[in-house]
N, C-alpha and C positions, 0 to 999 in steps of 0.2 A: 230232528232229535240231535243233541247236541255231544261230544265223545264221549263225557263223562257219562248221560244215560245210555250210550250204547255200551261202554265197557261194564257199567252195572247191569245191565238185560243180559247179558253174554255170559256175566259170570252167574247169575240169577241163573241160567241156563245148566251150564257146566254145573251146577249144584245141585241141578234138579236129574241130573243125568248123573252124577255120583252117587245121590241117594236113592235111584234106581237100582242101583247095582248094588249097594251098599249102604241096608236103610241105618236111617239115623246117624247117618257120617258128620252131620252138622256136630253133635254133641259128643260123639265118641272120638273125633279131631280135639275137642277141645280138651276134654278129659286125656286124651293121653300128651297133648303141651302144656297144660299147667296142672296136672295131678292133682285134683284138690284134696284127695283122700289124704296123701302124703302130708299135703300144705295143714291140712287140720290137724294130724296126729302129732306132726311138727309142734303146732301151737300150742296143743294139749300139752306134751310135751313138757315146754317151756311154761307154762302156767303152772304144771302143776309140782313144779321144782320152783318157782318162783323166780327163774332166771331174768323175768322180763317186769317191768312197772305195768300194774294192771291196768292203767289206762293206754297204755301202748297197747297191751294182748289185745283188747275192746277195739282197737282201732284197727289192727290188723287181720280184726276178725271180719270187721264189713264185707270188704271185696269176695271174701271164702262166702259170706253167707249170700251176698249176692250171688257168685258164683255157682253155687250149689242147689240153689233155690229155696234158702229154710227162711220162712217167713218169721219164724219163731225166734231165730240168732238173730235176723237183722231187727226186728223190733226191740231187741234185749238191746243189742249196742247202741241205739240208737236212742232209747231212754238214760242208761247210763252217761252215756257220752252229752248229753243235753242236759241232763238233769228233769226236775219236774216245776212245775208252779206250786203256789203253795194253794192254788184253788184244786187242784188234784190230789195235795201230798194226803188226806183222810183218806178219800174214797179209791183210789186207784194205785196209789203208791205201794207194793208188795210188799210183805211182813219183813224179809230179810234188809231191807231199806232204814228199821226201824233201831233205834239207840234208847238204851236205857236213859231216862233222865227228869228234869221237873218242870214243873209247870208255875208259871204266876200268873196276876192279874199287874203285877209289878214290873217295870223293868229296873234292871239290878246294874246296878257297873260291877263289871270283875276283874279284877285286875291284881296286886300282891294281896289283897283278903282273900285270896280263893278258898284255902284251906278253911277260915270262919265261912263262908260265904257255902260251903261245902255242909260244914255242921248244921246252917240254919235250916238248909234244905232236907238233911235228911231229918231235923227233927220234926218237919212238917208241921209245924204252928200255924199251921192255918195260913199260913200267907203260899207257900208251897204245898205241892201235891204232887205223884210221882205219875210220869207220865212215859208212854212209849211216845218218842218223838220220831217222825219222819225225816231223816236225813235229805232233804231233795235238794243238794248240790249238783251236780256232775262229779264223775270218780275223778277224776283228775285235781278236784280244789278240793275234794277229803281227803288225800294224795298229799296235797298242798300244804294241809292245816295237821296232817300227823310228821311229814317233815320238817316244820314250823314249831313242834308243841313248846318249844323254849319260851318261843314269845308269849304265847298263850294258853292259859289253859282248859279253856272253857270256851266254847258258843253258844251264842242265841240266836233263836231262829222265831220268826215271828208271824203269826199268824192270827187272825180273827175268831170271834165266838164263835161267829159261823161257821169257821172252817172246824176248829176247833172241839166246839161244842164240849168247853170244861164245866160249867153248868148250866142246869135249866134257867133263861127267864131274861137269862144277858141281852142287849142288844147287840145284834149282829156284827156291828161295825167295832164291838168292844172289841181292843188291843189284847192279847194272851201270848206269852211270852214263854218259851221253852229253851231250856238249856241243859247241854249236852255236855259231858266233861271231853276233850280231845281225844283221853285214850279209849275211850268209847266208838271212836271211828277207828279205833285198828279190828275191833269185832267186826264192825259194817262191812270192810274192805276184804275182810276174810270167809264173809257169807256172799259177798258181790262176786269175788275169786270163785267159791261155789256154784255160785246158780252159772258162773262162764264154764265152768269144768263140764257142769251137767248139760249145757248147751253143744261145746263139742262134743263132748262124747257121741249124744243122740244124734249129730251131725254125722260124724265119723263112721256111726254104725248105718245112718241110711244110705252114706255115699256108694260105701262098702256093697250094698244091696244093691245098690240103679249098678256098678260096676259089674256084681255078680251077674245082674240080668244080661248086661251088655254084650257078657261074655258069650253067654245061653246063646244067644240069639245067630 
């Protein structure tokens, strides 16, 4: 046996001899050097004064949601922070993901006709239709594209019949084209800020509870 596995059996040992005398010392050590209770209320915090760019909050929420054990915070940052495919953006993309906007069988160039380009679509001639479109960026590039809106005012996001399914009978592989006006991502970003609030919080309120237990014990 080589020093490094002897100084791990050893302390393997001493850990099994502290938690004897003082159970669950592994995680109440941990919990009282890096407080996560504090760390989240902190962040909540800071989100919900808006002091920080929501994809930092997202980012600095990993480590806490690791730390704390909420399977629920880390899969939220963890979609956000990625983004989705657009074979997922129908089926699995959650409603607050979703931006007012239109749909074609066309795709459009937009560029200074925006404002015409704005009237064809709401007057819906048939070539448009109004559509909840799935934002599946990552928060950081709708971040990107509302500190940007100068250059542009409008995206399209593009997806299949089949993803899509704007009407019956299309072939699958038919092109459908979706366009979102830019300030329409300041609403996404304001319900994404949301759904993170409502993940601290519930965070904050179980940490709160395993500490209250901690204490009991």
């Amino acid at each position: 046996m080589g020093v490094q596995q002897i100084f791990w059996a050893v302390a393997d040992g001493c850990w099994w001899l502290v938690e004897r005398i003082w159970p669950n010392a592994r995680r109440r050590m941990r919990t009282l050097f890096t407080n996560p209770r504090r760390q989240l209320a902190s962040l909540l915090e800071e989100v919900q004064a808006e002091k920080v760019p929501l994809s930092q909050a997202i980012l600095r929420a990993v480590p806490l949601a690791h730390l704390v054990g909420d399977n629920e915070l880390e899969s939220f940052c963890d979609s956000e922070l990625q983004g989705w495919s657009s074979r997922d953006a129908f089926n699995l993309m959650p409603q607050y993901r979703r931006a007012n906007g239109y749909g074609s069988l066309a795709e459009v160039q937009h560029g200074d006709n925006h404002d015409d380009l704005m009237l064809q679509m709401q007057a819906r001639d048939g070539q448009f239709w109004h559509a909840q479109v799935p934002v599946v960026w990552p928060v950081r590039m709708i971040e990107s594209h509302v500190t940007d809106s100068q250059k542009t005012a409008m995206a399209t996001f593009r997806f299949t019949a089949a993803e899509a399914k704007p009407h019956a009978g299309l072939p699958a592989d038919t092109p459908v084209f979706e366009y979102v006006e830019i300030a329409e991502f300041r609403q996404v970003l304001r319900s994404i800020g949301n759904e993170l609030i409502m993940h601290l919080e519930r965070a904050s309120v179980g940490q709160t509870v395993i500490d209250q237990r901690a204490r009991d014990r």
